[in-house]
C-alpha positions in Angstrom: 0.0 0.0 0.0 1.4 3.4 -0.8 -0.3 6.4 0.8 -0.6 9.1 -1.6 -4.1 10.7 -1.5 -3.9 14.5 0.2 -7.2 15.7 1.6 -7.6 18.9 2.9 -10.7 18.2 5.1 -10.3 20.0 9.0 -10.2 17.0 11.1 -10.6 16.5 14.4 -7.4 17.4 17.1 -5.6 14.2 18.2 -7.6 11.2 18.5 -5.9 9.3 20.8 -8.3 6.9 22.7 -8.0 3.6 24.6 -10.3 0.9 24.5 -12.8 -0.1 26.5 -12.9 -3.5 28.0 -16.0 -5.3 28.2 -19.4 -3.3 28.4 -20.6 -0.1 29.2 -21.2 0.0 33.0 -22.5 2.3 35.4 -22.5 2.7 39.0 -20.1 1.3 41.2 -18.9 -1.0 38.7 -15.0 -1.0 38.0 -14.4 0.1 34.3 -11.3 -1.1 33.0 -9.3 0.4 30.1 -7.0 -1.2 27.7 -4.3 0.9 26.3 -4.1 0.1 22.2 -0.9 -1.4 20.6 -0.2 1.8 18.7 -0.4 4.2 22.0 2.4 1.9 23.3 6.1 3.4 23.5 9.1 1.4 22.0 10.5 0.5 25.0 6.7 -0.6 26.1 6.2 -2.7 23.2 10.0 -4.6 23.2 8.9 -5.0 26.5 5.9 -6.8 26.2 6.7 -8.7 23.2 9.7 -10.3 25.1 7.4 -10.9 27.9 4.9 -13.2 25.6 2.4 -10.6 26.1 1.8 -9.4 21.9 3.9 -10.0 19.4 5.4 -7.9 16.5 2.1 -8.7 13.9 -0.4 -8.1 16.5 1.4 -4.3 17.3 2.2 -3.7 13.3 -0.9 -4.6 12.1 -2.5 -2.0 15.3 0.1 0.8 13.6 -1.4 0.0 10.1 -4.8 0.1 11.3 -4.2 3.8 13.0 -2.5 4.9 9.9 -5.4 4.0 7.9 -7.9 6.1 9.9 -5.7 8.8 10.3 -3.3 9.1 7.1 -6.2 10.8 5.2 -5.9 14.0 7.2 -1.8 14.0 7.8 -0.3 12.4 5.0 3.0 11.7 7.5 3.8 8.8 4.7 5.0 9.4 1.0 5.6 5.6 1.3 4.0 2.2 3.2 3.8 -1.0 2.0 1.3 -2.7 4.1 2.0 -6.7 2.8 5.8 -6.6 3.5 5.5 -5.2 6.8 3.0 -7.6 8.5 5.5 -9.8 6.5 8.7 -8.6 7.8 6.7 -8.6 10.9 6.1 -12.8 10.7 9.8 -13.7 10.3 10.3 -11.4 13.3 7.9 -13.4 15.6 9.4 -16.8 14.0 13.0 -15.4 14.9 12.4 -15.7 18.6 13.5 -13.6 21.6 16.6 -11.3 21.2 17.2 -7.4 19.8 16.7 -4.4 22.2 13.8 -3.3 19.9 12.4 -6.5 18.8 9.4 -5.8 17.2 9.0 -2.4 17.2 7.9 -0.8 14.5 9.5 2.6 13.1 9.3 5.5 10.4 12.5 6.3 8.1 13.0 9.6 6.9 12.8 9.9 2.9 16.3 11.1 2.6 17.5 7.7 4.5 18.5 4.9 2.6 16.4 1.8 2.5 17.5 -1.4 0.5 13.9 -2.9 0.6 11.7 0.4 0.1 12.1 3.7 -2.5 14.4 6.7 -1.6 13.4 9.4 -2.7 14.2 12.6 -1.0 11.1 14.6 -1.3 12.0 14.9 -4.8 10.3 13.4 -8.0 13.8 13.2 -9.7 14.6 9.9 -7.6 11.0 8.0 -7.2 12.7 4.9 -8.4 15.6 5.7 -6.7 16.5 2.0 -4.9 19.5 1.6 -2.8 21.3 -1.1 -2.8 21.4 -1.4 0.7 20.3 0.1 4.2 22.1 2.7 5.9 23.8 1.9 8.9 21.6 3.6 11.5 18.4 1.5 9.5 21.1 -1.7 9.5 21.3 -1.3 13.2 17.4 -1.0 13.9 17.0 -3.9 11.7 19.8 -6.1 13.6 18.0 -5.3 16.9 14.7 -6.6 15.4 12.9 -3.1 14.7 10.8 -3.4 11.8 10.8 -0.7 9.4 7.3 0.1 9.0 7.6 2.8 6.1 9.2 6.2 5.1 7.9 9.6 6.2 7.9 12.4 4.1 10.4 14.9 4.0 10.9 18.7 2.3 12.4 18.4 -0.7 16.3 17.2 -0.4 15.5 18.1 3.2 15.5 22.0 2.5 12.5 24.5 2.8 10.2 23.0 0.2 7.6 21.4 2.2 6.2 17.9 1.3 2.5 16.6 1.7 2.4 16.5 5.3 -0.1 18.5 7.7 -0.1 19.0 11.2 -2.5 16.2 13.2 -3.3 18.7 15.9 -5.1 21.5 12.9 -4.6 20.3 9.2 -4.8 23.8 8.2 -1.4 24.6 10.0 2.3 23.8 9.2 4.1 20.2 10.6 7.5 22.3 10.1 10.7 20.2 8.1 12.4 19.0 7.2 11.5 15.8 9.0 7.5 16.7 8.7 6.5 13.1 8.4 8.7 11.4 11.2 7.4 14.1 13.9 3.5 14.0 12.9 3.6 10.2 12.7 5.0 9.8 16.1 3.4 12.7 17.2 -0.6 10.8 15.9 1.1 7.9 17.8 1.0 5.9 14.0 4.8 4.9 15.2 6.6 5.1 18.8 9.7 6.4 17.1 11.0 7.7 13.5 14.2 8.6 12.5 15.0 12.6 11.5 17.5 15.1 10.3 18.8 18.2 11.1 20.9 20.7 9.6 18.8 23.9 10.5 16.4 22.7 12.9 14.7 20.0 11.0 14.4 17.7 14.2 13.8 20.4 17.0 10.8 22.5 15.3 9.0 19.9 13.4 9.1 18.1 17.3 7.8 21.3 18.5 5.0 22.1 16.0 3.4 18.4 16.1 4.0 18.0 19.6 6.5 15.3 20.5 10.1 14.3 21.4 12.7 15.5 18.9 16.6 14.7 20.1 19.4 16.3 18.1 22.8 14.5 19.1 26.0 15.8 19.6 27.4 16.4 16.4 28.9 13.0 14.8 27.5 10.7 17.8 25.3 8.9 14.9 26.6 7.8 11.9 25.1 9.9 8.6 26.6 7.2 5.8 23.1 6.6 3.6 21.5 10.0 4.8 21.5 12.5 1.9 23.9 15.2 2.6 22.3 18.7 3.0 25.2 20.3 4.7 27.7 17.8 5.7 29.6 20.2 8.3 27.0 20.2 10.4 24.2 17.5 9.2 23.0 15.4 12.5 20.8 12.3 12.2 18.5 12.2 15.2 15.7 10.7 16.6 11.5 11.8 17.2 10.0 10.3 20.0 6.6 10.5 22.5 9.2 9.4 25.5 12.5 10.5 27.2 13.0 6.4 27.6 13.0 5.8 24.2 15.1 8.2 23.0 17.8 6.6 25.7 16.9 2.7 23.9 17.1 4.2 20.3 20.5 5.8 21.0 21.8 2.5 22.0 20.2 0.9 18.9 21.8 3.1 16.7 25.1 3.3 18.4 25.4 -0.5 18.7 26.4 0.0 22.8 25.0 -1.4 25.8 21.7 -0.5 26.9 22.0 2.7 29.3 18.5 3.9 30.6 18.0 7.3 31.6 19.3 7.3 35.2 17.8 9.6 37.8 18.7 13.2 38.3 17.9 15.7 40.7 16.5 18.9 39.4 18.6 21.0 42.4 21.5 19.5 41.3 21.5 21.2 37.5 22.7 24.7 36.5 20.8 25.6 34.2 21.0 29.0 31.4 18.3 30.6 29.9 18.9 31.9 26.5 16.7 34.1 24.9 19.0 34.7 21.9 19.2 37.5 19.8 16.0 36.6 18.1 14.3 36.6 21.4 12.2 39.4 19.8 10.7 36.9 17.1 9.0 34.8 19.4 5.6 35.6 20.4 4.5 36.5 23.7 3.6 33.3 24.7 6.4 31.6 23.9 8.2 33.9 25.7 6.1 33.6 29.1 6.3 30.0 28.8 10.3 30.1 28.8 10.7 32.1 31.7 7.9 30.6 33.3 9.8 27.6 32.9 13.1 29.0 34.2 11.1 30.0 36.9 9.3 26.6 38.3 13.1 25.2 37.6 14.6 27.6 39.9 11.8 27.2 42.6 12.4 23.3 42.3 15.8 24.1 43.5 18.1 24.0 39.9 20.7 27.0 39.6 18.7 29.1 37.0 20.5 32.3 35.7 20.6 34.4 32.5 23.0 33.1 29.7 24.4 35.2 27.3 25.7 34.3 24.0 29.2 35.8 23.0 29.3 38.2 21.0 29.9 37.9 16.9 26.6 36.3 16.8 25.7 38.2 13.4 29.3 36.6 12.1 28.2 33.2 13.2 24.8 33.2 11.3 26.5 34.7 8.0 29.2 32.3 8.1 26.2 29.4 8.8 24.5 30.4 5.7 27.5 30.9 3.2 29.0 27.3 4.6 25.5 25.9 4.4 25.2 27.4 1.2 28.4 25.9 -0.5 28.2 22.6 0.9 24.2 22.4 -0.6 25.1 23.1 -3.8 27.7 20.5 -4.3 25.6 17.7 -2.6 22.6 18.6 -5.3 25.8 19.0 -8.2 24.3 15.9 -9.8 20.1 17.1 -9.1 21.7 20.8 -10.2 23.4 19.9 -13.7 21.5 17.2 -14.8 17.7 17.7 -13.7 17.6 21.6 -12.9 13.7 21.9 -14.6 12.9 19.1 -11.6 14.4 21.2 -8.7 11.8 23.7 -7.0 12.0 26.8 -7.7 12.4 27.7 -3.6 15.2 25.1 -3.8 17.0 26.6 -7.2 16.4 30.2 -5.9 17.3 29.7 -2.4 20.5 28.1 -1.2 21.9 26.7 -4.5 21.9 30.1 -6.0 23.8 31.3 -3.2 25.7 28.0 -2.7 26.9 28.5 -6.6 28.3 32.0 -5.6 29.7 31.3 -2.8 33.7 31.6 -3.3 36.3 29.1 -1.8 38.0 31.3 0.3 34.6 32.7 1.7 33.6 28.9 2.4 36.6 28.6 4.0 36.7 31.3 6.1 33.2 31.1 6.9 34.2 27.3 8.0 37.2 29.3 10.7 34.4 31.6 12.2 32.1 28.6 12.9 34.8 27.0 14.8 36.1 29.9 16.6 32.4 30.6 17.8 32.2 27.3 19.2 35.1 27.6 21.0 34.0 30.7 22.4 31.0 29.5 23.3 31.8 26.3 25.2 34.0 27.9 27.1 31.7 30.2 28.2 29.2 27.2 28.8 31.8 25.3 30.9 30.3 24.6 34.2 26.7 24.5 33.1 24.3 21.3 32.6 21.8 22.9 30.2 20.4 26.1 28.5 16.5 26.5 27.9 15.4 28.4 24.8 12.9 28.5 22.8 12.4 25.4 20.4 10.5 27.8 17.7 9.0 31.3 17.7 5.5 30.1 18.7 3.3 27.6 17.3 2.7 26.2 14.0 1.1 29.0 11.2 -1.3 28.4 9.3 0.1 28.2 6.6 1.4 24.7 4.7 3.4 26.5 2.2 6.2 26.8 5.3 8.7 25.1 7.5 8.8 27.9 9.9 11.8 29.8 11.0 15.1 28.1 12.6 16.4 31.2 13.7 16.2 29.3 17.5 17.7 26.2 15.9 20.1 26.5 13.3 22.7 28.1 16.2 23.1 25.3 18.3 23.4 22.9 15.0 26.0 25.1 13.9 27.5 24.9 17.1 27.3 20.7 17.5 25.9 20.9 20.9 23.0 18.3 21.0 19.9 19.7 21.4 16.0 18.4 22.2 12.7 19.7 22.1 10.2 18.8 25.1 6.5 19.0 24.4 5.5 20.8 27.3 2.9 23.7 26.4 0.1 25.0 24.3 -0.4 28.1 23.0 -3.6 30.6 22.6 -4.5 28.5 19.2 -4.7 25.1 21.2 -1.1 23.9 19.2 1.9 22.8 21.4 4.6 25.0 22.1 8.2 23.4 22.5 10.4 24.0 25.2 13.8 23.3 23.8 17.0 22.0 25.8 21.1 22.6 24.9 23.7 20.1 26.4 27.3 19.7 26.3 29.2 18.7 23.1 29.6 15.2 23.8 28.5 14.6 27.0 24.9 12.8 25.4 24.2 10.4 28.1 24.3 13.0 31.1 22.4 15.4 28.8 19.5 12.8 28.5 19.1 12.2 31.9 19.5 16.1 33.0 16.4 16.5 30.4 15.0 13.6 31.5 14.5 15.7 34.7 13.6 18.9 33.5 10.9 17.4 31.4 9.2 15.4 34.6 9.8 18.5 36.7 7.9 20.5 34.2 5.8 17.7 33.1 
């Protein structure tokens, strides 16, 4: 089955129900409630697979189901192919016990390769594209027993021309990109987890706008061999999830390491920055009271909360971003440029491969020096603190599907390789979440989870 019907009917928020077990009752009579397959994290549904309690078909076949009813009005998949994952789903069951994420099902980004599924990267110059074989982050899902359940729709090449996908919370509004589909799948709880990118803020806003879990690693933590290059200096595969847990099994999925689960941290024990960032004038008031609202139930749960400033050459650090960005575009798209222009988008040909083809070596290069002298700038004025709190976008989705938003509170912390996440922790005045986004320390990944582990249940 491939999904590619778009329907612009207004349907209903979130459906997320549970069923009922047995009949109607009334009175004193215990109801009891059955949580569905698909409502189930990944960890959940490893977890009760290994303990004979469902099996890999039964929770796929619940995924497909929930797709069905609610694909019409999100269009989160450019491709699913129903027969070969209850398939794939048999020979898990017949393989027995063993993999950290055995039978799990999961969503692949469109710009990730597949050996057993199209790759097209939001683009209609590769629809038969067919790799010969799965990158390594797939590879490792795959060797863990996760089942591949489909790929989610991305902006074309991963830049800012947006793909099919609406928001599940108001069709009418934006799901963000690059990684659209991932976040609104896991967000209309179709999958537990799907793979994203980022490279502006690709993983953080579309997590923000659909409401869900979006973890940006530490820059070169995951392995990017299969994912189509956007801007190889700073491109970061991550992960979009409904739970901190998950994001702590997927990481060692994907990094092939021991399980670590998120371990405990006390809230008084973090120091913790808020950083509005120069663009703290773009996000709407709302946004902005829910920051330092946030900063403010931190500190009176006993964290170390105190203004963080940026240092300064913050203009030179954004220029530099876009003329590396820029450059390094336009030679991944050489062959899409030279050989298919008339396919490319117009916002794709007139936006950063345009620039990227006038961007001179020496200004690449020097643009590449200022990137690296910011960061080391910055970290050293971050030594000593846990986390920063900023905004994960400037407020919540628009209504407007021809956009991705604005990664003006994103695309410095890419730039900067310092992992990032977006907690879905408020709404705003339309009734659409608001993200709350978190900034670690370059490399320090497994502390980082479990510091935002405790920010998110302390604000939760």
């Amino acid at each position: 089955m491939v999904f590619t019907a778009c329907s612009e009917a207004q349907g209903p928020q979130l459906n997320v129900k549970a069923t009922l077990f047995g009949r109607t009752v009334r009175g004193n009579t215990e109801v009891k409630w059955m949580t569905e397959s698909w409502q189930l994290s990944a960890s959940e549904i490893a977890g009760k697979i290994d303990a004979g309690e469902t099996t890999c078909v039964a929770v796929t076949a619940a995924c497909i189901e929930r797709i069905e009813e609610r694909e019409p009005q999100v269009d989160a998949w450019i491709y699913l192919n129903k027969p070969l994952a209850l398939e794939n789903a048999r020979v898990i069951d017949r393989m027995g016990s063993g993999g950290l994420i055995r039978g799990v099902p999961l969503g692949v980004k469109d710009i990730i390769d597949t050996f057993d599924m199209p790759t097209g990267h939001g683009s209609p110059i590769h629809t038969e594209n067919r790799p010969d074989c799965d990158a390594p982050c797939v590879a490792m899902c795959r060797a863990e027993g996760g089942l591949v359940l489909g790929k989610t729709v991305t902006s074309e090449f991963a830049h800012l021309n947006p793909g099919k996908t609406k928001n599940p919370h108001n069709p009418a509004h934006s799901p963000a990109g690059s990684s659209s589909g991932s976040a609104a799948a896991v967000a209309d709880y179709m999958v537990p987890v799907a793979f994203g990118t980022q490279t502006g803020g690709s993983i953080v806003r579309p997590a923000a706008f659909n409401g869900c879990i979006g973890y940006k690693p530490s820059y070169g933590d995951y392995n990017p061999l299969g994912v189509h290059d956007n801007t190889r200096s700073v491109d970061t595969l991550g992960m979009l999830s409904r739970t901190m847990e998950d994001q702590a099994l997927m990481r060692s999925v994907v990094l092939g390491i021991p399980y670590r689960p998120i371990e405990p941290v006390a809230v008084a024990d973090l120091k913790i920055g808020l950083c509005r960032t120069p663009h703290w004038d773009e996000a709407d008031a709302a946004t902005q009271e829910h920051i330092e609202g946030a900063a403010d139930r931190l500190s009176a749960a006993g964290a170390s909360v105190s203004d963080f400033e940026l240092p300064q050459g913050f203009d030179a650090l954004e220029n530099a971003f876009d003329f590396v960005s820029a450059f390094e575009f336009a030679r991944a798209l050489a062959y899409e440029w030279h050989n298919h222009r008339d396919l490319l988008s117009e916002r794709v040909k007139e936006g950063r491969l345009d620039l990227g083809w006038r961007v001179t070596y020496p200004e690449y290069r020097a643009g590449i020096a200022t990137l690296q002298d910011y960061r080391n700038r910055f970290f050293a004025a971050f030594d000593g603190y846990d986390l920063l709190i900023t905004p994960s976008a400037n407020g919540e989705a628009p209504a407007d599907l021809t956009t991705i938003g604005q990664a003006h509170f994103n695309r410095v912390w890419t730039a900067l390789y310092a992992p990032g996440i977006s907690l879905p922790l408020f709404t705003g005045k339309l009734g659409l979440p608001i993200g709350l986004q978190v900034i670690g320390q370059l490399g320090d990944d497994e502390r980082f989870l479990d510091s935002t582990d405790a920010v998110f249940r302390a604000l939760g």
